[in-house]
N, C-alpha and C positions, 0 to 999 in steps of 0.2 A: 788847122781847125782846133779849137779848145771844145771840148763836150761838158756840156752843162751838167749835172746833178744837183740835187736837192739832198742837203745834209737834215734829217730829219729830228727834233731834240723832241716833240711830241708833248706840252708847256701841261702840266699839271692846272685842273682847275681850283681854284679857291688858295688855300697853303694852309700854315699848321694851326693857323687861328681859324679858320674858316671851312668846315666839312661842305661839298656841294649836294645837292641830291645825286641819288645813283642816277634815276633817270637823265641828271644832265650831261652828267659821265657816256653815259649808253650814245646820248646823243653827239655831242663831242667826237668818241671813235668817229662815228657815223658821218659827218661833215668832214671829219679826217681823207675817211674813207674815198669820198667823193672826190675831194680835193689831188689827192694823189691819184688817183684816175684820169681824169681832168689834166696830168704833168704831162701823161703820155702821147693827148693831143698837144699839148701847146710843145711838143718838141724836149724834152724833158731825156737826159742820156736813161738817167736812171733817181734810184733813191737809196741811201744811204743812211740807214736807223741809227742810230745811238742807243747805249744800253746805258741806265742811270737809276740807282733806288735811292728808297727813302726820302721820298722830296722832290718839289718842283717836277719831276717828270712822269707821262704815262708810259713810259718804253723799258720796263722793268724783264719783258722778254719779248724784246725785237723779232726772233723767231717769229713769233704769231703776227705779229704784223706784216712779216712778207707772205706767211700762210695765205692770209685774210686775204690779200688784195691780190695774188698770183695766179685765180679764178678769173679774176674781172681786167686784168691785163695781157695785154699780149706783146709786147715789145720792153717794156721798160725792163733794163738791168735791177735786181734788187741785192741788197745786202747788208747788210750792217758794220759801223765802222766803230768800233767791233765788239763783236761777244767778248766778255770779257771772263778771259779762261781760267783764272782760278778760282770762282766759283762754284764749276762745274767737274764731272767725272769726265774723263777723255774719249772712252765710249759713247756718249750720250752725245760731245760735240760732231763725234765724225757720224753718226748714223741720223743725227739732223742735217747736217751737209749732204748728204745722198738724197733723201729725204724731200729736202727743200730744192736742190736741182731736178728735179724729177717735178716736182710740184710747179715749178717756173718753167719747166719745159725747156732748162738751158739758161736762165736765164740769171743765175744765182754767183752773186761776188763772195768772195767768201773774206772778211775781216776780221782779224783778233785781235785782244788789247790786254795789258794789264791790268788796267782797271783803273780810278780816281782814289787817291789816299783816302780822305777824309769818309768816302764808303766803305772803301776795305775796311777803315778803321773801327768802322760800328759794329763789325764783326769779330773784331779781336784781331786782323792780321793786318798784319804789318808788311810793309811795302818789299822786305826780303824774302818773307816768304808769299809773297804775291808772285814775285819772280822766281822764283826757284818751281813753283807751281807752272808759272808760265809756261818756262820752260819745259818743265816733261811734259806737257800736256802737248805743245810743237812738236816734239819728239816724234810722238805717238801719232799726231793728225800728217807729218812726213809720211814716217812709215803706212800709217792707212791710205795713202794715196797711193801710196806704189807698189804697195802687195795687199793681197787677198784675205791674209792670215797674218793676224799680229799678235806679238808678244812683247813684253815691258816687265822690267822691274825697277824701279825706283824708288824714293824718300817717302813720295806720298801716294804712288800708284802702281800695283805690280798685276799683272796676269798674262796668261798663257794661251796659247794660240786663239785671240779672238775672229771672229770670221762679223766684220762690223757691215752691216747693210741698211739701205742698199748701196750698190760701189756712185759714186756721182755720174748723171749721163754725160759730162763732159769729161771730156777725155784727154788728157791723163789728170786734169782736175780743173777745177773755175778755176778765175783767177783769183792770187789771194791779197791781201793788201795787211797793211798796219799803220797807226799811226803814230807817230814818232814828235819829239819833239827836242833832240839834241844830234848832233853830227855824229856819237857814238852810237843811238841808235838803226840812226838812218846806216851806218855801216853793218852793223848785226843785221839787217834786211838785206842790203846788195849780200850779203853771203849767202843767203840763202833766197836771192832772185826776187822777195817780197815785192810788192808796191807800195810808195808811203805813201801817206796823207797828213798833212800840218799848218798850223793857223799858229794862232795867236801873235807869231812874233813878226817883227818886220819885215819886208821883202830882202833886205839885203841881209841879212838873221838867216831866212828859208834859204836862201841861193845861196849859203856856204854850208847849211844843212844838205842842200840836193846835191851840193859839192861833192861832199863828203863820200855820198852813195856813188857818185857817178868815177869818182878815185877808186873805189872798192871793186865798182861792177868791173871796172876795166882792168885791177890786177886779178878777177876770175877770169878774165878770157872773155864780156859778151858788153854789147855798148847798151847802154842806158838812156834810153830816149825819150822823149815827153810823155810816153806814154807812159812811164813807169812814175811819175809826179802827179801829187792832183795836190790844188793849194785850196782850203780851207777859208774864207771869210763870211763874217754878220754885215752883208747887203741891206739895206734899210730903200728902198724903194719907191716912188709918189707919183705923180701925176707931174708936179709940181718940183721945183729945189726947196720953196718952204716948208713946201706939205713933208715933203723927207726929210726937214732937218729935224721938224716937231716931233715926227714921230722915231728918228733915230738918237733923241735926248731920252728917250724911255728907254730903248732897247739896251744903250750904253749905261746907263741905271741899272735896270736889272741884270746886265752881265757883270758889272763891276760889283755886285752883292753878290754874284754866285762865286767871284773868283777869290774873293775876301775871304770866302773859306775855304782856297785851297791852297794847304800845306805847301804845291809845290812853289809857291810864288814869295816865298818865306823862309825855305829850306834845302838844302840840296841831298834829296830823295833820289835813289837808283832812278835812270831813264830821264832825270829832269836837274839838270845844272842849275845853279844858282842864277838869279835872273841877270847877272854881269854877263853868264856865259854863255846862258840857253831860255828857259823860259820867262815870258814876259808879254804884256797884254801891250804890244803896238797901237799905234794911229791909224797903223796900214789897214788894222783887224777889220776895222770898220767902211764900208764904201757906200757911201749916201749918195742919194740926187736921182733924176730922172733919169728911165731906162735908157736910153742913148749915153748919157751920164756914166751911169754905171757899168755900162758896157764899157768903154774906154777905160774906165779904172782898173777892172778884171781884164781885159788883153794886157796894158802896160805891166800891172803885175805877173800875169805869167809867164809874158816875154820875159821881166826880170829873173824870174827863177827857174826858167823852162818849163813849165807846169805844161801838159798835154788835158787834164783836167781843171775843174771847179768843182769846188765844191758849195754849195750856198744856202746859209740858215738865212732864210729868207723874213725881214721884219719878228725879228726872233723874241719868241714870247708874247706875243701881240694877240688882240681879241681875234676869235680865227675870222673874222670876216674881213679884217684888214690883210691878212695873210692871206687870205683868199684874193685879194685885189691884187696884191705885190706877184702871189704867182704868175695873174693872169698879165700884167705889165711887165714881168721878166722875159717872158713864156713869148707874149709876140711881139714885143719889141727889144728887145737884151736878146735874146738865142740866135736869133739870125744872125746878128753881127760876132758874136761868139765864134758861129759856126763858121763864119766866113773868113774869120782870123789866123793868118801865120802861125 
């Protein structure tokens, strides 16, 4: 079985030329809203936020959005892929992890991320000290999982026996994920049992990346099985093969603008090899055509990489009522055959 998700990027209205009314903003969540309610009938594993500032995105603190909608569901897994931890104080990550499990009633992924250069960058920090951040701040969210009382001192974060609450109702923690996008990371995770998540690059790219983890899990001592992969693509969805290819010449549009400005596509930045060795915007990335269609493109790929997961921005960036229709064309007819798959 492959289990479906919904990787959620949550598409800014208007951009930097264009302010929208608040009221249209209000409305917008609100059709969000619905819409990911709506995943959890049509067969949906779960949803998976995105955190992204300054631009194009409304998911500036994914937190609230699994808040919001953790009320109005009762099945769907939620989480975000990922907070992005150097941001944040490490306190404040682990007692929204308790927090937000307790709120999902069980029901909370827990993901972490370093972050996208070109936003760190608006901050002044630079992609070494993103990771050095990263790092203590995993540190600290280890240890809060497996004691009651923690303590830290480090470069950028020191204190003494904090008592962080609440402890998460799942026990000994949700499950945690990261996403990765070179074969050194994906090995920094098998060390510490993580689960990846990764897109952009091509299928035979990923399955030397899942490689990597699955050499690592096996010299800790434990096997690494599909369930510990979930593979990442922009699905572009129709009724039709033309009706998807029309509206997947937009989607490839506006992704190919968003990645034009990332540093890592251009440079070789901690966590991202130069695109000879590690990242790089594939053909794979994209899987067009009608839901029977697409369903076949998504098994053949995960068969290729063992993926136990999908994850899928579904008609990504599109008016929501078009992504209203791809959910609902994924939802019953793509999920069944998902679910039914090796």
């Amino acid at each position: 079985m492959i289990k479906p998700w919904i990787f959620e990027f949550l598409p800014e209205l208007g951009g930097p030329a264009v302010e929208p009314a608040p009221r249209e903003v209000a409305a917008l969540f609100g059709r969000y809203l619905d819409l990911w309610v709506r995943d959890e009938t049509l067969g949906f594993e779960g949803i998976f936020f995105s955190e992204h500032h300054f631009g194009r995105s409304y998911s500036a603190s994914p937190n609230l959005l699994i808040a919001a909608l953790a009320s109005r569901t009762k099945k769907l897994r939620l989480g975000v892929m990922g907070v992005v931890l150097p941001y944040y104080h490490p306190a404040r990550v682990v007692e929204e992890i308790g927090m937000l499990d307790h709120l999902t009633d069980g029901r909370l992924e827990i993901g972490t991320a370093i972050g996208v250069p070109q936003e760190l960058g608006r901050l002044n920090m630079t992609m070494a000290e993103a990771r050095e951040r990263n790092d203590e701040i995993v540190a600290v969210l280890d240890a809060a999982l497996a004691n009651r009382v923690v303590s830290h001192r480090g470069k950028y974060f020191s204190f003494a026996d904090l008592r962080l609450l609440p402890r998460p109702l799942q026990q000994p923690s949700p499950p945690r994920w990261t996403p990765v996008v070179s074969a050194e990371s994906a090995r920094r995770a098998a060390r510490r049992r993580i689960k990846i998540s990764t897109g952009f690059n091509s299928a035979q790219v990923i399955k030397r990346i899942f490689d990597a983890y699955r050499e690592e899990a096996d010299a800790a001592g434990y096997h690494a099985g599909p369930e510990y992969f979930a593979l990442r693509r922009r699905v572009t969805v129709a009724p039709t093969s033309d009706e998807a290819q029309v509206h997947a010449k937009a989607v490839a549009d506006r992704l190919k603008s968003v990645l034009a400005e990332d540093e890592r596509l251009n440079a070789n930045v901690p966590d991202a090899p130069a695109p000879s060795g590690g990242f790089a915007l594939s053909d794979d990335e994209f899987i067009t055509g009608t839901p029977k269609d697409v369903a076949q493109n998504v098994i053949e790929q995960c068969r290729t990489v063992g993926a136990g997961h999908f994850l899928t921005v579904l008609n990504w960036s599109a008016p929501v009522d078009e992504v209203a229709e791809a959910h609902e064309l994924f939802g019953r007819e793509a999920i069944p055959l998902l679910r039914k798959a090796s």
